[in-house]
C-alpha positions in Angstrom: 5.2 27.1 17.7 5.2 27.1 21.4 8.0 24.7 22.6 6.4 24.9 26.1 3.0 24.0 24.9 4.3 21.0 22.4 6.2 19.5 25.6 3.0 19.4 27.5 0.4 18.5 25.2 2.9 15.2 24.3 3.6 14.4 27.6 -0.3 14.6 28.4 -1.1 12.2 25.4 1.2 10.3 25.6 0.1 9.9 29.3 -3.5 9.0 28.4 -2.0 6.1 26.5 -1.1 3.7 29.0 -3.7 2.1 31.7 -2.8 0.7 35.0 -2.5 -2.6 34.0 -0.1 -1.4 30.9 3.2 -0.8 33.1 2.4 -3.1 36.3 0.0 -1.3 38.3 -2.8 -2.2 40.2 -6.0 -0.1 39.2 -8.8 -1.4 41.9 -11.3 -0.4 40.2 -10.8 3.6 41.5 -13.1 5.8 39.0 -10.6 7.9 36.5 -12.0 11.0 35.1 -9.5 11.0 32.6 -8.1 8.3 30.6 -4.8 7.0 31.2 -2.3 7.2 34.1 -2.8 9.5 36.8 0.3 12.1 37.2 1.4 10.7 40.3 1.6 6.9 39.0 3.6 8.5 36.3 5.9 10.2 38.4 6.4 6.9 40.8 7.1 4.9 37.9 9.9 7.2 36.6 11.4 7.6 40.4 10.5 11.6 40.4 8.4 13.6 42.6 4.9 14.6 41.7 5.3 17.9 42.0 9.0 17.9 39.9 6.2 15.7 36.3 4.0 18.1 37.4 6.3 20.8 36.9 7.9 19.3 33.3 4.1 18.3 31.9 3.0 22.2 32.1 5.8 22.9 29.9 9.1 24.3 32.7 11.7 21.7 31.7 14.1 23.9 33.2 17.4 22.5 33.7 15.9 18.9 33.3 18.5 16.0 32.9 18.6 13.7 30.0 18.3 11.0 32.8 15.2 12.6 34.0 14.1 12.3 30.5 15.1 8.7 30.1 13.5 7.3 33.0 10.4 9.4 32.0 10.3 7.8 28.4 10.2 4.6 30.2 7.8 5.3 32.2 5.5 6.5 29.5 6.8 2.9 26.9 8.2 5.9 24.0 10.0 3.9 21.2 13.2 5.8 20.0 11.6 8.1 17.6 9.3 9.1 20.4 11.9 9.8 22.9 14.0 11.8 20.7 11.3 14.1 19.8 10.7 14.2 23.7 14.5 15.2 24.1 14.3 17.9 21.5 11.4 19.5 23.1 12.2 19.5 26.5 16.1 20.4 25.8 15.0 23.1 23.3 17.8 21.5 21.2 16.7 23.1 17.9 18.3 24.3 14.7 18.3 28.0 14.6 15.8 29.8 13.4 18.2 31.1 10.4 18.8 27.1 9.7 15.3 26.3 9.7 14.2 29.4 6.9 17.1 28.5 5.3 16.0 27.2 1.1 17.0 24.2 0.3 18.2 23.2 -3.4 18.5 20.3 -5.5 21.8 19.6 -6.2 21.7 19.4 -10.4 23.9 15.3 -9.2 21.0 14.7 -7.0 18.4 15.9 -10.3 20.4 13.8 -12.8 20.5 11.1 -10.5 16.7 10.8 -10.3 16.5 11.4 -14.2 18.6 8.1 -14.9 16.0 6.0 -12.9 14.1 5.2 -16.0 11.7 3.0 -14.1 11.7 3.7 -10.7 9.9 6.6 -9.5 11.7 8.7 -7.3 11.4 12.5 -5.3 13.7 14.4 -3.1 11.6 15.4 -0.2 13.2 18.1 2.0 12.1 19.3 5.6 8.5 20.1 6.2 7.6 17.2 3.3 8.7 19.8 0.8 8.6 17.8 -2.8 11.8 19.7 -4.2 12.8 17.6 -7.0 11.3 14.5 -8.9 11.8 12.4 -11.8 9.7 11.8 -14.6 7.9 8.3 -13.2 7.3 10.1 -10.3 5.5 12.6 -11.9 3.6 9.9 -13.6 2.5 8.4 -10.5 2.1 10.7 -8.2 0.8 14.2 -10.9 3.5 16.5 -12.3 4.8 19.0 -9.1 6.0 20.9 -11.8 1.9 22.3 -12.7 1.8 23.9 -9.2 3.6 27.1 -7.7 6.9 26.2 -5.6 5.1 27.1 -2.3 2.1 24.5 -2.7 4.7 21.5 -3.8 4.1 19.6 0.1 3.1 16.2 0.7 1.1 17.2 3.3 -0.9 19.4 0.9 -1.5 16.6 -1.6 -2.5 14.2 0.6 -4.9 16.7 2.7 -5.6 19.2 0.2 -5.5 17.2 -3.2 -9.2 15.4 -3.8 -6.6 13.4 -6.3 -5.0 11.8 -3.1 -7.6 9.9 -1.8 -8.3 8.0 -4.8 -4.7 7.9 -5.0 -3.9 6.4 -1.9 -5.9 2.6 -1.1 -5.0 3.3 2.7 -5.5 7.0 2.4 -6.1 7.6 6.6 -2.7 5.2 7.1 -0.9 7.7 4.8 -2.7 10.7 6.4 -1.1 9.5 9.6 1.6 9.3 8.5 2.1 12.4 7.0 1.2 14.2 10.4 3.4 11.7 12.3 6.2 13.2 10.2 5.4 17.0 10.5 5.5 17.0 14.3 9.0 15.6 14.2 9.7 18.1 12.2 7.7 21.1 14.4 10.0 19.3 17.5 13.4 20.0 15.5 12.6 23.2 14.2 9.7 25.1 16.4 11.1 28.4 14.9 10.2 27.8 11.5 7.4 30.3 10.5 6.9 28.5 7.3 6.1 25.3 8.8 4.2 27.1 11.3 1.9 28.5 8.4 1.4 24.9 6.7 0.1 23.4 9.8 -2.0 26.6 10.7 -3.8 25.9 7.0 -4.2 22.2 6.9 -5.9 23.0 10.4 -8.3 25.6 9.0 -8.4 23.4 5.8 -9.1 19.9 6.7 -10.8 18.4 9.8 -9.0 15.2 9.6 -5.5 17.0 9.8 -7.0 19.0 12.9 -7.7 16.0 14.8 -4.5 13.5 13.6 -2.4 16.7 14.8 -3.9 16.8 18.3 -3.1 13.2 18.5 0.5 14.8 18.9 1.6 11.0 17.2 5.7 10.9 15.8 7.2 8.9 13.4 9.5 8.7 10.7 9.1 6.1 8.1 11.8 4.6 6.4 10.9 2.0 4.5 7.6 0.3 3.9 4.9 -0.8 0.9 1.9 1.3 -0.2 -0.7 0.6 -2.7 -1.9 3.0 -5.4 -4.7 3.0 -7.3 -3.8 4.7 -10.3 -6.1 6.4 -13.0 -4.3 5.0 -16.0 -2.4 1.2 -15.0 -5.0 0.1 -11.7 -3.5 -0.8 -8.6 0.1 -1.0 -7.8 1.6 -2.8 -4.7 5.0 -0.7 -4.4 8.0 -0.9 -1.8 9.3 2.5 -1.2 13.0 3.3 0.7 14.1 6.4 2.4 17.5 7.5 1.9 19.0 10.0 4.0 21.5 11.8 2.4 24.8 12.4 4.9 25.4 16.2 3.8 22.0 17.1 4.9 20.2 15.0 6.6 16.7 16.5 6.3 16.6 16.2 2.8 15.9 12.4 1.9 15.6 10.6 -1.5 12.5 8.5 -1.8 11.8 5.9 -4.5 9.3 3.3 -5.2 9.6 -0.3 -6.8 7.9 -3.2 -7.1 8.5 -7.2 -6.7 10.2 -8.3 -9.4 8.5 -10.4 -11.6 5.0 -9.3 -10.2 1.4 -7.5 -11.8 3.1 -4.2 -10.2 6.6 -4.6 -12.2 4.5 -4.5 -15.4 2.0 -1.9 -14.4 5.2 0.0 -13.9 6.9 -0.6 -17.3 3.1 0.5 -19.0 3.4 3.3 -16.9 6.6 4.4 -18.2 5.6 3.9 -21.8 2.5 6.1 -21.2 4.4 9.3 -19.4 7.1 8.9 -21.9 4.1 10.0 -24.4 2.9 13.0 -22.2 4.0 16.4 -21.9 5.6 16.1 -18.5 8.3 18.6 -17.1 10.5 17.8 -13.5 11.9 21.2 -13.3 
């Protein structure tokens, strides 16, 4: 990916964001032919010349300070996630390519781990949204990973290019976002990576909706939260899921998913694990 052209396009969105009236300033009523701030109320707000945001929105953040960079992600109201991402693409603080191809394994701990959550489902999801390991009540929840070629295991595939998922999925657009909120983090910390470069080129020729949450250029990086399934075999679930980050390698993260003890969802789990303890499912 071009790191020039991700450093504009953000800046430019997240530009188009604000109004006047959003960080202090007066508007009078002046015609704008594009939303958002003009360039030079940017550049006022964050104490830099036009011409210098001029310069750093077409992409040259030559020799820019992380100051610069601060007072710019004020400016422009970026929460932390957002002005991290900023800082990696404007500092070109990536991992090297050879990091980014680099194949990441399961750890047979991690596997076994996973394996003695006998009702809680859980997946190792690695950079990219790569689905590299699972346990067997996540395969029960979510469809067995294992009936697909290593290549196609990808969040970002199920959700965009699995019918399965929107039936899945009660919020299906909120996870969708989500999803692509994710990915461009990960296209700011590794813009080298040809093989992230290829997933996003075919959920763009794949799926209008990716095509047009991408250009939103959104970033985020969900931790924790609740979703609700709607599953085939046990109905709706209400389920709190965690991210885990695991210190050795921090862009591989351990997911699971519970419920509220003593709640609909609880049970619908339990009958869920007495159903896929009766199918032929494999985690490997």
């Amino acid at each position: 990916m071009d790191q020039r052209s991700e450093l504009s396009e953000f800046l430019r969105s997240r530009r188009a964001r604000l109004k006047p009236e959003d960080v202090g300033l007066p508007d009078h009523g002046r015609h704008r032919r594009v939303p958002g701030l003009r360039r030079e109320e940017l550049a006022q707000l964050a104490g830099v010349s036009v011409a210098y945001y001029t310069r750093l929105e077409q992409g040259n953040a030559q020799n820019v300070s992380v100051e610069v960079l601060d007072a710019i992600g004020r400016a422009l109201r970026l929460n932390d996630i957002e002005q991290d991402h900023l800082t990696h693409l404007a500092k070109g603080k990536a991992k090297k390519k050879r990091a980014a191809c680099r194949t990441q394994h399961v750890r047979p701990a991690l596997q076994q781990l996973m394996d003695a959550m006998d009702n809680v489902p859980a997946q190792l999801i690695g950079r990219r949204l790569d689905i590299l390991g699972w346990n067997r009540m996540a395969a029960a929840l979510f469809g067995d990973m294992a009936q697909l070629p290593p290549q196609e295991r990808n969040m970002a595939r199920h959700v965009f290019l699995d019918p399965a998922s929107r039936s899945l999925y009660v919020d299906w657009h909120g996870k969708a976002v989500d999803v692509v909120s994710i990915l461009r983090l990960c296209a700011g910390c590794y813009p080298d990576d040809p093989q992230l470069t290829a997933l996003v080129g075919e959920l763009s020729v794949k799926s209008e909706e990716f095509r047009s949450m991408w250009a939103a250029h959104t970033v985020a990086d969900k931790g924790h939260g609740v979703k609700r399934l709607r599953h085939p075999v046990v109905g709706e679930l209400t389920l709190a899921y965690e991210t885990l980050k695991l210190p050795d390698e921090h862009d591989l993260s351990l997911v699971t998913f519970h419920a509220e003890p003593g709640s609909a969802s609880e049970e619908s789990l339990r009958l869920l694990g007495s159903w896929s303890a009766d199918q032929p499912v494999r985690v490997a």
